[in-house]
N, C-alpha and C positions, 0 to 999 in steps of 0.2 A: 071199690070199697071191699070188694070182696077178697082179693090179692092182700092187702093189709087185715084182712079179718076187723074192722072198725066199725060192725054192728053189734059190739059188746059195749061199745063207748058211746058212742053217737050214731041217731038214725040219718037215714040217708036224707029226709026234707031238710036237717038240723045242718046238714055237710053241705048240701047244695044254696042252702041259706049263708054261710059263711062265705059261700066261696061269691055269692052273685056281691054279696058286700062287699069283696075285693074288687068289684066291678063298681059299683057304688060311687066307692072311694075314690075313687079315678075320673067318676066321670065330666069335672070341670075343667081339665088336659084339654087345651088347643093346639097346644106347641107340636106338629108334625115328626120334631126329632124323637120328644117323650112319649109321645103316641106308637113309635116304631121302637124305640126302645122298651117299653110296657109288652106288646106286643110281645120280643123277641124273650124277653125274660120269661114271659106265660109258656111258650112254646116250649122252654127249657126245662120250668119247673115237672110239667108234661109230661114229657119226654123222659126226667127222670120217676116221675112215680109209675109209668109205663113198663121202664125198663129195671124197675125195682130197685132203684141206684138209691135212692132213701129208706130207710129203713124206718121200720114202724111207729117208734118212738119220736122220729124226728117228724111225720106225718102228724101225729097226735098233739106234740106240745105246739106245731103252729097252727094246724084249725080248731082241735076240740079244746085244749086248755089255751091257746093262745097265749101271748105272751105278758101279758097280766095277771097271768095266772100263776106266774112261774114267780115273778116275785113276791119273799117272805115281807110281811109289815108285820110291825109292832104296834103295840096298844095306841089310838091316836090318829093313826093310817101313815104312816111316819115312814117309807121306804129304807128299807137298809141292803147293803152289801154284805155278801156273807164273811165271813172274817173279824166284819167291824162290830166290835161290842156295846150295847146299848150305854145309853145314859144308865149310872147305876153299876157298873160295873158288868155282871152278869141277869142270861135270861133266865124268864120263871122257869123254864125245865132245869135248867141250871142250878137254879135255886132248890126247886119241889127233888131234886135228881141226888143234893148234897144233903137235902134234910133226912131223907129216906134210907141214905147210909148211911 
């Protein structure tokens, strides 16, 4: 934790709580292949926050914001991709951004 400075963002029980739930998530795997390939990716991912090959941001958006966090919704809970414009034409920033000049 300390190599990434990620006691500004998240405490260390909150980091080791995420991470046992990727252990969780897993743990109905019988399959001996997925079991070593599980395994072999763990060992990877490792290895690179070890040897500082990820960098900080990419550390943060997969445990502390995770990846639901990253996607925008609109009013509704309505998923969108960035580019695609709402029903409506444009968004309320858009909107409140056009009124204001």
């Amino acid at each position: 934790m300390f190599r990434y400075n990620l006691d500004e963002v998240i405490t260390r029980q909150e980091l080791r709580s995420r991470i046992a739930d990727e252990f969780r998530r897993h743990q109905d795997v019988e399959n001996p292949k997925v079991i070593d390939l599980l395994v072999f990716k763990g060992r990877e991912e490792l290895v690179n926050y070890l040897s500082q090959s990820k960098q900080r941001h990419h550390v943060i958006s997969q445990w502390v914001v995770g990846p639901q966090g990253q996607v925008p919704t609109i009013p509704g809970g309505a998923h969108h991709k960035p580019g695609i414009v709402p029903k409506g034409g444009e968004s309320q920033f858009l909107r409140s951004f056009y009124e204001s000049n």
